[in-house]
Backbone as a chain_set.jsonl record, in Angstrom:
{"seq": "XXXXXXXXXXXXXXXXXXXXXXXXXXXXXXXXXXXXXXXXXXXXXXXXXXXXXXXXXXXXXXXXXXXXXXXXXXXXXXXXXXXXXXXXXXXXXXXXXXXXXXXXXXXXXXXXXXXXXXXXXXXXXXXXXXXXXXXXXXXXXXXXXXXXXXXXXXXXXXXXXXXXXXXXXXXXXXXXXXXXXXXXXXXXXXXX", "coords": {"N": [[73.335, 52.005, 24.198], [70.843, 50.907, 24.236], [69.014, 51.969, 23.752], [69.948, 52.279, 20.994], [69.591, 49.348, 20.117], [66.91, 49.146, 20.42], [65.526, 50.997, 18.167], [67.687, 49.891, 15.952], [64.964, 47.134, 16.254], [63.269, 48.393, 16.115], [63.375, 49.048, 12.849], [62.741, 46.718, 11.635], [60.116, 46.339, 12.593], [59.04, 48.161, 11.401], [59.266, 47.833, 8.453], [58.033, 45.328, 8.609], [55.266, 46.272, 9.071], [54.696, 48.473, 7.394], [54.406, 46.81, 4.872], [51.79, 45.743, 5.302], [50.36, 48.115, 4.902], [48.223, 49.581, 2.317], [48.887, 50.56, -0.999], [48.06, 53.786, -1.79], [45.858, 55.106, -2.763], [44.403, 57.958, -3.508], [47.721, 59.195, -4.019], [48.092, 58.256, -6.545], [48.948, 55.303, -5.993], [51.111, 55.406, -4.516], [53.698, 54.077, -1.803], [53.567, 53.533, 1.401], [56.606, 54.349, 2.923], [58.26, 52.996, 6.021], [60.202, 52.238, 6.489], [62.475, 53.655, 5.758], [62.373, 56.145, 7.177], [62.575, 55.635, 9.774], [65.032, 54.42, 9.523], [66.757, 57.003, 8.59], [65.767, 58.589, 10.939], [67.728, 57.218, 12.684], [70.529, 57.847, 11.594], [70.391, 60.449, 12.398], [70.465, 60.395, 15.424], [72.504, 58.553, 15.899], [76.513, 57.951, 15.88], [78.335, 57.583, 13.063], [79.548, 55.167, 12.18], [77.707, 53.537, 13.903], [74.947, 54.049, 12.059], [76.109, 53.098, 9.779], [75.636, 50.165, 10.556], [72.902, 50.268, 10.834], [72.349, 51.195, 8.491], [72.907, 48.764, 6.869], [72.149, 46.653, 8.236], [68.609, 47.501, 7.149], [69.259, 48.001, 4.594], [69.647, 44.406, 3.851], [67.405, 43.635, 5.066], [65.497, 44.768, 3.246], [66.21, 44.152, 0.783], [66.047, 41.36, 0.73], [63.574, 40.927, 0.827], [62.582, 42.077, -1.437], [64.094, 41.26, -3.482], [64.311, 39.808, -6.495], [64.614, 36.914, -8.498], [64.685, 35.243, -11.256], [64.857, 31.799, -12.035], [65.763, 28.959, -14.385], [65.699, 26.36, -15.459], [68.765, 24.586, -17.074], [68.849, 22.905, -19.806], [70.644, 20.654, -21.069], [72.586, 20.003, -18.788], [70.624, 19.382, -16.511], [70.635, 20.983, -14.516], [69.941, 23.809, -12.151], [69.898, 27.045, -13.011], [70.377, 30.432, -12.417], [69.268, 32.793, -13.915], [68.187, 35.415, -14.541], [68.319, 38.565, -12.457], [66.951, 41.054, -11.279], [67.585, 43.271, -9.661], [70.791, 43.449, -7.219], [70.928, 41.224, -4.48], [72.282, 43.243, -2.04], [72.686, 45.446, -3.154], [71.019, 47.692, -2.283], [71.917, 48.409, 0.53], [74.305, 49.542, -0.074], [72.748, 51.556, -1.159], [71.7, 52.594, 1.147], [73.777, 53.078, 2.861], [74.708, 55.276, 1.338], [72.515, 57.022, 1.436], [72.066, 57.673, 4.312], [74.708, 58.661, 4.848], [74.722, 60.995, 3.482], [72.273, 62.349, 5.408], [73.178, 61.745, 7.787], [75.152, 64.051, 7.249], [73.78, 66.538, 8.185], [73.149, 66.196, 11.125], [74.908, 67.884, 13.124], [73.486, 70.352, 13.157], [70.498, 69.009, 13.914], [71.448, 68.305, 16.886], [71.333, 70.894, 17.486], [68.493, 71.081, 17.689], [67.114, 71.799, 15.624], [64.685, 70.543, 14.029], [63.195, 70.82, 11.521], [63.984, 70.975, 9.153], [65.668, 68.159, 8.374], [63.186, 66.674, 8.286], [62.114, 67.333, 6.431], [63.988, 66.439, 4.756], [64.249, 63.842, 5.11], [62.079, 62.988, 3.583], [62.222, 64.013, 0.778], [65.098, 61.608, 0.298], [63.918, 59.589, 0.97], [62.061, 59.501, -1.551], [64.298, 60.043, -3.547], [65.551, 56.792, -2.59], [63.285, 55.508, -3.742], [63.189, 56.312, -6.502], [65.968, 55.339, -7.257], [65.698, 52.95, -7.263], [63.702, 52.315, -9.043], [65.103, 53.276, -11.468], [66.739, 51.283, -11.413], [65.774, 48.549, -12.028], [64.362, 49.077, -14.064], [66.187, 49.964, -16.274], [67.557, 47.599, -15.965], [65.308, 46.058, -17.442], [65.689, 47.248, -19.473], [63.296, 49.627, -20.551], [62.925, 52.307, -20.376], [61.017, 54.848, -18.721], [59.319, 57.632, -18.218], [56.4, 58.094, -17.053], [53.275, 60.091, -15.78], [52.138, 58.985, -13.779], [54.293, 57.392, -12.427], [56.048, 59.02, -11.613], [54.829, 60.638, -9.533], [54.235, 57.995, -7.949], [56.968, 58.138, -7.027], [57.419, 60.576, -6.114], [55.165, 60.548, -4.442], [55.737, 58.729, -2.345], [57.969, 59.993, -0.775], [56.243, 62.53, -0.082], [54.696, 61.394, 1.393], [56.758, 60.29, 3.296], [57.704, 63.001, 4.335], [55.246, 64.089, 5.978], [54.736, 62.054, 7.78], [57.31, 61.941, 9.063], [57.678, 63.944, 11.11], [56.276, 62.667, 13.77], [57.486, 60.39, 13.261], [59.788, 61.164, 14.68], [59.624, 62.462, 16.988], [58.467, 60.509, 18.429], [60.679, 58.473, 19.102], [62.7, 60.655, 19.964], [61.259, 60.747, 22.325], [61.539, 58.149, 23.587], [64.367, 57.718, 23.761], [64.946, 60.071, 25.124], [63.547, 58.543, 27.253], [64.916, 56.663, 28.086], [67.167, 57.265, 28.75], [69.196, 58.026, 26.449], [71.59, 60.481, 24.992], [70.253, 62.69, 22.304], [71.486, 64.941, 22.191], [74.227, 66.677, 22.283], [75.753, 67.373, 25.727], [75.551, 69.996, 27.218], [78.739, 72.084, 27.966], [79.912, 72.721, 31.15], [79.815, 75.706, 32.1], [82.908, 77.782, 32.981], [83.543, 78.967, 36.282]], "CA": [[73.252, 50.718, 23.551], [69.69, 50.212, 24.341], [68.686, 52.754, 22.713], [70.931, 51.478, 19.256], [68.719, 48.264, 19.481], [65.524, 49.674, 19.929], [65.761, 51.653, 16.48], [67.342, 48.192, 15.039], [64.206, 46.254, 16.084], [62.04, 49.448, 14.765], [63.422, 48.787, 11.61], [61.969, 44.974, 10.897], [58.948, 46.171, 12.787], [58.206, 49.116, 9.931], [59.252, 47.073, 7.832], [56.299, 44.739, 8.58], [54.271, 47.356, 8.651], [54.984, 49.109, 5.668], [53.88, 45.925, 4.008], [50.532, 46.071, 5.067], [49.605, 49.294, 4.329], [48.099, 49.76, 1.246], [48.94, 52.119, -1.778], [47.585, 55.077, -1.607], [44.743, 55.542, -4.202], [44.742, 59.358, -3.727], [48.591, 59.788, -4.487], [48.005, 57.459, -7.26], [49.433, 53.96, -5.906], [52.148, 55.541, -4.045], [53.694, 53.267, -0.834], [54.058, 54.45, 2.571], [57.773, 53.618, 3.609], [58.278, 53.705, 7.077], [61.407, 51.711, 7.295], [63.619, 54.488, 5.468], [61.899, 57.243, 8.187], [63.22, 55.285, 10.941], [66.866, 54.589, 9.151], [67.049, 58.356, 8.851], [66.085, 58.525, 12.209], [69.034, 56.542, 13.812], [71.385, 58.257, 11.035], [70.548, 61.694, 13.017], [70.611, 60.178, 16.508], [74.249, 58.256, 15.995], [77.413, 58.17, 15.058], [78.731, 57.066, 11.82], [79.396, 53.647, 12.996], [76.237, 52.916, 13.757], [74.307, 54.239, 11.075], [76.264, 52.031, 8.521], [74.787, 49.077, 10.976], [71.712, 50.664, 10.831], [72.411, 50.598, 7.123], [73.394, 47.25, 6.578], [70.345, 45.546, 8.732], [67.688, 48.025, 6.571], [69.308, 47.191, 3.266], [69.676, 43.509, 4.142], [65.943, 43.364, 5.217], [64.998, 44.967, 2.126], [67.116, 43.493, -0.272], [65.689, 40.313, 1.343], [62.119, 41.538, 1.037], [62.241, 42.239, -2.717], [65.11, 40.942, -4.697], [63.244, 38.827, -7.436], [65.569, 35.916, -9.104], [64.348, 34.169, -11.982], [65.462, 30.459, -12.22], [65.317, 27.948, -14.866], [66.263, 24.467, -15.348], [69.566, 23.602, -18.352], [68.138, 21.319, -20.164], [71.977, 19.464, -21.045], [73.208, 18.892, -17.561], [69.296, 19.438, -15.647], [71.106, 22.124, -13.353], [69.306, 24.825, -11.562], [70.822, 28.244, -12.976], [69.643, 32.19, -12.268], [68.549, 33.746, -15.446], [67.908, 36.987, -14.386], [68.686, 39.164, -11.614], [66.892, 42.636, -11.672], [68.024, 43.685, -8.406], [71.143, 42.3, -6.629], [71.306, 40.833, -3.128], [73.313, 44.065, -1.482], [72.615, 47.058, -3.837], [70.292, 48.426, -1.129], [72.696, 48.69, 1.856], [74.835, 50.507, -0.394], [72.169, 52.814, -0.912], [71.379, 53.227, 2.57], [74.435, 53.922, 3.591], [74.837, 56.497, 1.11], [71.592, 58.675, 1.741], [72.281, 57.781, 5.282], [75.98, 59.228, 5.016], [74.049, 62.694, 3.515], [71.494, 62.959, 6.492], [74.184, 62.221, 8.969], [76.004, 65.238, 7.53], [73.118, 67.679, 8.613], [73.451, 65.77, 12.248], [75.251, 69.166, 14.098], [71.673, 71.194, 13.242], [69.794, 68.323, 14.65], [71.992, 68.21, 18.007], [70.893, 71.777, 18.246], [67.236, 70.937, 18.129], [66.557, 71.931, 14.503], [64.104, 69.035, 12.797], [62.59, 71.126, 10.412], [65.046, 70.196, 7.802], [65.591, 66.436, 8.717], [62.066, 65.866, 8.028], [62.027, 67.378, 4.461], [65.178, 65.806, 3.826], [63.735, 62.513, 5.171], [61.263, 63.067, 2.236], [63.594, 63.889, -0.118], [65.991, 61.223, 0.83], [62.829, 58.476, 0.533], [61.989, 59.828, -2.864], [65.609, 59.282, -3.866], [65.613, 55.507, -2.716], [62.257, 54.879, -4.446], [63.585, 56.71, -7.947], [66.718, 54.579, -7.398], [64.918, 51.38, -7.319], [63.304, 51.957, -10.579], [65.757, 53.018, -12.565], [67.775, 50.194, -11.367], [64.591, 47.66, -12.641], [64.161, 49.51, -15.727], [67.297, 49.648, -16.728], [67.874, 45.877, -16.016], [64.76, 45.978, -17.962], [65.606, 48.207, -21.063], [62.535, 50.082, -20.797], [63.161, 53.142, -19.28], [60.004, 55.196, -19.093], [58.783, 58.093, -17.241], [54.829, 58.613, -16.878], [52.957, 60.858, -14.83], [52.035, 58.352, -12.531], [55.636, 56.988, -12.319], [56.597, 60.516, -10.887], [54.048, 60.841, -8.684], [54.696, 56.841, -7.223], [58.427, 58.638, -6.636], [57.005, 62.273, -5.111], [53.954, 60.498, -2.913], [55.697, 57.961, -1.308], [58.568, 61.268, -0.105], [55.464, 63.229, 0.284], [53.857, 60.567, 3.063], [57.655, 60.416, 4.658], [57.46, 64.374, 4.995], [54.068, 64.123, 6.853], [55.13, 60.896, 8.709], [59.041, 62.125, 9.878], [57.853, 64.81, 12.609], [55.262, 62.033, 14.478], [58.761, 59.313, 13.805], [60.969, 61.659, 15.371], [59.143, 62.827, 18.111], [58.6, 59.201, 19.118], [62.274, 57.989, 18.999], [63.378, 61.318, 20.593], [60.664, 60.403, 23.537], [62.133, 57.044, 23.585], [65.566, 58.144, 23.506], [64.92, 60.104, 26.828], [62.733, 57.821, 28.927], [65.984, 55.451, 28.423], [68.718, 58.347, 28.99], [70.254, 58.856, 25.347], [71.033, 61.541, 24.672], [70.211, 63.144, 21.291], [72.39, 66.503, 22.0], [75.296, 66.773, 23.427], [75.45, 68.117, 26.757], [76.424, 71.783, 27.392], [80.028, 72.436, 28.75], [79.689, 73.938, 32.169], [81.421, 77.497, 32.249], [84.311, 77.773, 34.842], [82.958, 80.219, 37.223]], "C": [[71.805, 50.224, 23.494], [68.679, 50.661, 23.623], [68.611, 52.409, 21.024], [69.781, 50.229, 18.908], [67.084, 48.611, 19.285], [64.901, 50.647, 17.993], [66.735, 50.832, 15.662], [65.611, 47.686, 14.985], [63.007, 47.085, 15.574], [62.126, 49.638, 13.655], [62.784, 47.819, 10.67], [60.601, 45.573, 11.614], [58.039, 47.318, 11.81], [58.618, 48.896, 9.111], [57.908, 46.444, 7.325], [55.755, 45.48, 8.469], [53.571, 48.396, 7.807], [54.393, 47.839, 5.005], [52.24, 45.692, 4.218], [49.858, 46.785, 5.323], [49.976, 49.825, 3.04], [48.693, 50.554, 0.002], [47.766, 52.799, -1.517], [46.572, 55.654, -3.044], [44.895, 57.214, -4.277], [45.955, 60.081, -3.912], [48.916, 58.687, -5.535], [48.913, 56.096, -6.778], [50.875, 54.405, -4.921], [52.257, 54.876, -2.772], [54.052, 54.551, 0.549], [54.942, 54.014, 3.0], [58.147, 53.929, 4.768], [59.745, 53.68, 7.509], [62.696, 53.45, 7.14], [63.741, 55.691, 6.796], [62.707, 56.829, 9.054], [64.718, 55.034, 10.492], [67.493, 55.995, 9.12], [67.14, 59.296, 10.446], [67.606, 58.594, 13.427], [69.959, 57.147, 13.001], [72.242, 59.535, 11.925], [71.405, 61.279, 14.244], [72.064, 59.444, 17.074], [74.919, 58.878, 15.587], [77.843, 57.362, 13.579], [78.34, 55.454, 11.676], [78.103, 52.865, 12.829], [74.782, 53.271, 13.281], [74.243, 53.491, 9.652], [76.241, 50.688, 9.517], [73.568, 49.54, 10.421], [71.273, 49.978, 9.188], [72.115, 49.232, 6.12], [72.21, 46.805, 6.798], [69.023, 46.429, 7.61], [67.775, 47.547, 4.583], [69.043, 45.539, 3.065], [68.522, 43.029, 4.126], [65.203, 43.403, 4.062], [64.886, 44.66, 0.621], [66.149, 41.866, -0.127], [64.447, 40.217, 0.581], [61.907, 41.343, -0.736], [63.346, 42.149, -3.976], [63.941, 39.843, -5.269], [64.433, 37.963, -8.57], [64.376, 34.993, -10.088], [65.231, 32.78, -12.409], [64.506, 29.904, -13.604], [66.435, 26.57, -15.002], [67.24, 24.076, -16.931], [69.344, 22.257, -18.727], [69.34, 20.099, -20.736], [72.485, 18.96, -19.7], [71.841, 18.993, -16.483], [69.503, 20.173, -14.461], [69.939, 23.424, -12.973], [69.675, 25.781, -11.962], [70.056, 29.454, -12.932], [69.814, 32.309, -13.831], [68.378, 35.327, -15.632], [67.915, 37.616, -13.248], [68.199, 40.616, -11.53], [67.409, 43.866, -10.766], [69.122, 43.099, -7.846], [71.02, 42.412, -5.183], [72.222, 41.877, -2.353], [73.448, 45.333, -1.918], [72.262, 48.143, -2.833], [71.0, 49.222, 0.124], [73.356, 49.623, 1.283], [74.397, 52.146, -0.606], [71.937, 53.769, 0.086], [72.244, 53.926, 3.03], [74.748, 55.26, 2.639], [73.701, 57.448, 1.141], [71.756, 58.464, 3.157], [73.82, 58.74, 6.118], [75.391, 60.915, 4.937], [73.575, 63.454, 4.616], [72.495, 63.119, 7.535], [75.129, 63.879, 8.683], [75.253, 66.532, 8.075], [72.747, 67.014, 10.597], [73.896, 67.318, 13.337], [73.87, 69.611, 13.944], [71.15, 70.286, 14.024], [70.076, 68.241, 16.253], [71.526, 69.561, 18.505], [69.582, 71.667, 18.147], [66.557, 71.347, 16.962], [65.984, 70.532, 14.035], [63.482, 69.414, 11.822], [63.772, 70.321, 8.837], [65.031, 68.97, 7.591], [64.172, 66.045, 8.234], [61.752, 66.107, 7.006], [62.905, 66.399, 3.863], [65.021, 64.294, 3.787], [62.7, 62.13, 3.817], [61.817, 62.947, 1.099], [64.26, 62.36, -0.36], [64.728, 59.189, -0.033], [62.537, 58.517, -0.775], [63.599, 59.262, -3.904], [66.036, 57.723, -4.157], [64.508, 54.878, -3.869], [62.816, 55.369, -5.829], [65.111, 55.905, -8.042], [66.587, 52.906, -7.695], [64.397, 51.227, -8.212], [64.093, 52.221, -11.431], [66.868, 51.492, -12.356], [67.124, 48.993, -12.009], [64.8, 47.863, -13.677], [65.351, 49.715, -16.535], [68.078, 48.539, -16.895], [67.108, 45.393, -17.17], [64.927, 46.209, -19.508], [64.55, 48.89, -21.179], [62.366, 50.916, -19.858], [62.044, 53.866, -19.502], [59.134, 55.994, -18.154], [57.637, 58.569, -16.862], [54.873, 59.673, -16.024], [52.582, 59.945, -13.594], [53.427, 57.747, -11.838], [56.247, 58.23, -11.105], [55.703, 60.426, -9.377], [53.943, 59.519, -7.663], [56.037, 57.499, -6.708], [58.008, 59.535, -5.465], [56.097, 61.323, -4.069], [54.611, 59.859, -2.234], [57.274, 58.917, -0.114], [57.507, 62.347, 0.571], [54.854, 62.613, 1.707], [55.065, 60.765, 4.006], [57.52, 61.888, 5.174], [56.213, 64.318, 5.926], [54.801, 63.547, 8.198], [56.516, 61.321, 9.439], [58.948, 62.66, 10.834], [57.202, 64.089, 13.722], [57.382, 60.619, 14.612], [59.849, 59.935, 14.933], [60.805, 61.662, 16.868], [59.563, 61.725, 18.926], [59.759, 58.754, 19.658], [62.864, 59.365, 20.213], [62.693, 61.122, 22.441], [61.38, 59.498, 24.326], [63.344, 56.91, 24.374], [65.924, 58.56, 25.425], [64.523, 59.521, 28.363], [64.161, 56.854, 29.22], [67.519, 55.955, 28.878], [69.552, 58.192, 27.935], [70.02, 59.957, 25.213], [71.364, 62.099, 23.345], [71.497, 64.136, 20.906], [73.538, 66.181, 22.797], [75.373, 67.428, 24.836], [76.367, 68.958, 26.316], [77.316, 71.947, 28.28], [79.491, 73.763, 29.555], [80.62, 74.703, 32.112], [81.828, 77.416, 33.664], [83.567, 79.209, 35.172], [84.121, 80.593, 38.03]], "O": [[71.523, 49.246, 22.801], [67.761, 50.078, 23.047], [67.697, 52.322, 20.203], [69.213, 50.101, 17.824], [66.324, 48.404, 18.338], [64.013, 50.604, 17.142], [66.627, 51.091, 14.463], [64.984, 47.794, 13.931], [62.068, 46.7, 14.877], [61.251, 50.297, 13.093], [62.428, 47.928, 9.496], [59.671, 45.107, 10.957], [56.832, 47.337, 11.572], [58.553, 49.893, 8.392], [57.123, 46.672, 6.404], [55.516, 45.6, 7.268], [52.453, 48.884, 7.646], [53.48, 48.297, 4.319], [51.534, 45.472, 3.234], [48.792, 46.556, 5.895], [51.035, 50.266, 2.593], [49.079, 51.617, 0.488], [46.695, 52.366, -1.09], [46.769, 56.435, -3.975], [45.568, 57.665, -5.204], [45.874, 61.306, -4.007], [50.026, 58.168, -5.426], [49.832, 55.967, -7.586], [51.659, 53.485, -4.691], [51.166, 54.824, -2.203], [54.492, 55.698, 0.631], [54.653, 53.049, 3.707], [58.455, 55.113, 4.909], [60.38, 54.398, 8.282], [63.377, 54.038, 7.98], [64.801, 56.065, 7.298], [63.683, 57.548, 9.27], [65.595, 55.517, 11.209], [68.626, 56.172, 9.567], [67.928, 60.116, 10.917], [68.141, 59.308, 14.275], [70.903, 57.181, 13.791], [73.427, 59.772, 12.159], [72.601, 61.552, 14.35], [72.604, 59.609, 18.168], [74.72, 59.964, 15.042], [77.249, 56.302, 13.383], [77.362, 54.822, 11.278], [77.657, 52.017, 12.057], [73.734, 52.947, 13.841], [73.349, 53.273, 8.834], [77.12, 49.933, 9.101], [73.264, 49.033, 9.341], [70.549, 49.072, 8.776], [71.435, 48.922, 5.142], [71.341, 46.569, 5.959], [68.313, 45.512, 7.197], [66.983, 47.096, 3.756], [68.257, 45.252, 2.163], [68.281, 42.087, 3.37], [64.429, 42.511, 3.717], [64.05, 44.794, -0.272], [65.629, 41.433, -1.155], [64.36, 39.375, -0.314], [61.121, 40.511, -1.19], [63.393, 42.766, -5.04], [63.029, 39.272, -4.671], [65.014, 38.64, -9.419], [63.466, 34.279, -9.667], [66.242, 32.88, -13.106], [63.332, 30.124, -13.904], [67.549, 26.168, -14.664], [66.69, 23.437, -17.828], [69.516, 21.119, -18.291], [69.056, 18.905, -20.828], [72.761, 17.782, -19.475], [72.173, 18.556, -15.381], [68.748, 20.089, -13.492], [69.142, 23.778, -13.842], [70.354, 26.08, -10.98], [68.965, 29.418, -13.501], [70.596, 31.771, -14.614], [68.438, 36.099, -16.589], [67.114, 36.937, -12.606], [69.073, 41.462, -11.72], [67.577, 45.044, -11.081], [68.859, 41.901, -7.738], [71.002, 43.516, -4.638], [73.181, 41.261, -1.889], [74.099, 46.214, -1.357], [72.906, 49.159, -2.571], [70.707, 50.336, 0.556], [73.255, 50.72, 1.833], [74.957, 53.231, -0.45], [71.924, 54.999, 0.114], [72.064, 55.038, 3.528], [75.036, 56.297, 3.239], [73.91, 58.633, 0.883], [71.469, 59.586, 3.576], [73.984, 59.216, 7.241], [75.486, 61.785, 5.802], [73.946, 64.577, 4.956], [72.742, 64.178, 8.11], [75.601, 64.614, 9.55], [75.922, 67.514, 8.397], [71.932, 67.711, 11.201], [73.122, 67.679, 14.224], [73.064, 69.134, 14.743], [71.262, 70.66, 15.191], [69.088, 68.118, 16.977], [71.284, 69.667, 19.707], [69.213, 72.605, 18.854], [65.331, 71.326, 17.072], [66.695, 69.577, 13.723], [63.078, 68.54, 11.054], [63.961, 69.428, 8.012], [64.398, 68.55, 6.622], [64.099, 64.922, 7.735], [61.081, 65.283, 6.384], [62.731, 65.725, 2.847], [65.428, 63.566, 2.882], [62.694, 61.045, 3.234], [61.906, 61.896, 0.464], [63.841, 61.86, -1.404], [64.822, 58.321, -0.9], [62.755, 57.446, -1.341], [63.746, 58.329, -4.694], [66.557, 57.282, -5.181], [64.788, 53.995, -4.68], [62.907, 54.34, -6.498], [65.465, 55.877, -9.22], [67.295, 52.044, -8.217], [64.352, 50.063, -8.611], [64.026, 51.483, -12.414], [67.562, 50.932, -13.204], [67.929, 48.289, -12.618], [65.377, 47.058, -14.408], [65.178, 49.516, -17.738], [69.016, 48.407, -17.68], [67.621, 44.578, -17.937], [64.459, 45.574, -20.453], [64.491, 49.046, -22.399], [61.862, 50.671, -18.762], [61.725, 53.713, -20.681], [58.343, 55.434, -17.395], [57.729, 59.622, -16.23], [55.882, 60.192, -15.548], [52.805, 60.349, -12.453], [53.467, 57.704, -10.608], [56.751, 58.073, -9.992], [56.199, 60.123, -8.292], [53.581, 59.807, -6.522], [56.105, 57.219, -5.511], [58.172, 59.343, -4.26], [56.372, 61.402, -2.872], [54.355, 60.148, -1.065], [57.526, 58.543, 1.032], [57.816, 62.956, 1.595], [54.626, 63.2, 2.765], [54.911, 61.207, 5.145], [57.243, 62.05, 6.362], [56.607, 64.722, 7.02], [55.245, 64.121, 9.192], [56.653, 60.857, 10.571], [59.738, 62.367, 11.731], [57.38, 64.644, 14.806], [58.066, 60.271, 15.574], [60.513, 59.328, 15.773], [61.502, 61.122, 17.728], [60.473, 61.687, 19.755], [59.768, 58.659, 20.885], [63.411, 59.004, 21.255], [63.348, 61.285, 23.47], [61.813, 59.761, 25.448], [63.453, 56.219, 25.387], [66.527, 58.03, 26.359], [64.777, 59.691, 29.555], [64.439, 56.405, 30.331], [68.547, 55.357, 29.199], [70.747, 58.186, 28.232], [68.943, 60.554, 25.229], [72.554, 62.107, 23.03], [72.207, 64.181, 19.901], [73.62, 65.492, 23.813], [74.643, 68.416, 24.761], [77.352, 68.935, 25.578], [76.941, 71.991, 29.451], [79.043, 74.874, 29.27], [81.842, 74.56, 32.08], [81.406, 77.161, 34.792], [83.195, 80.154, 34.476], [84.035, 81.506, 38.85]]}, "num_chains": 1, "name": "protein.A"}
């Protein structure tokens, strides 16, 4: 359990952190997301359960973070009404939990101590959310439209989680043990 919250409250804190660090001039403007790293994280390290928490609080935060509502003012009754919506309030979580449902399914490998995979797929997986987030804009938009820099905002900011996933893991799996979770299952003693 102590564990569970610690990788909650490392979610709002790379969160913050992700926000102020810059784009990335050398992968043309691409962001460094840390939060998704660490949601992939806790996907591996739980169970189901509490991955779609995990979920929930990361979408929630994020959703939070960057839903954009345009208001204006009816000029017959002087009411307040939304206008535009390009994002809604809750899309996100749904996302989460579904690339979070994927990673959890490569969970057995990880219990045996494989992370090579997990940390591509964390890449992957980041790439995914970020190419989900624009077509969901641009398609609110009508102006669907795929540059070379467009691509490359998609690929760099999967390319930084691949770097970044084997330094997140490590950490968390450090973590994990100074507090006694345990990642793996223990090994059934043989009847002697």
């Amino acid at each position: 359990m102590i564990f569970f919250l610690i990788v909650a409250v490392s979610l709002f804190f790379a969160l913050v952190a992700q926000q102020f660090i810059g784009p990335l001039p050398w992968l043309h403007g691409s962001r460094v997301l840390l939060m998704p790293i660490v949601l992939f994280y806790g996907a591996l390290a739980f169970p189901f359960w509490a991955m779609l928490i995990l979920a929930f609080l990361a979408g929630f935060m994020w959703d939070a973070l960057t839903v954009q509502i345009a208001f204006a003012r009816d000029i017959g009754t002087g009411q307040t009404v939304a206008t535009n919506v390009e994002i809604s309030l809750g899309w996100s979580i749904l996302l989460y939990a579904a690339l979070g449902s994927l990673m959890i399914g490569f969970r057995p490998l990880f219990q045996r101590g494989r992370w090579e995979v997990h940390c591509l797929l964390s890449g992957v997986l980041t790439s995914a959310s970020v190419l989900a987030e624009y077509l969901m804009i641009t398609l609110r938009r009508g102006d669907l439209i795929f540059t070379k820099e467009v691509w490359w905002r998609i690929g760099g900011s999967g390319l930084v989680a691949v770097v970044l996933a084997p330094f997140c893991f490590f950490i968390f799996n450090s973590i994990a043990e100074s507090v006694g979770y345990e990642t793996r299952p223990r090994k059934k003693k043989e009847a002697e």
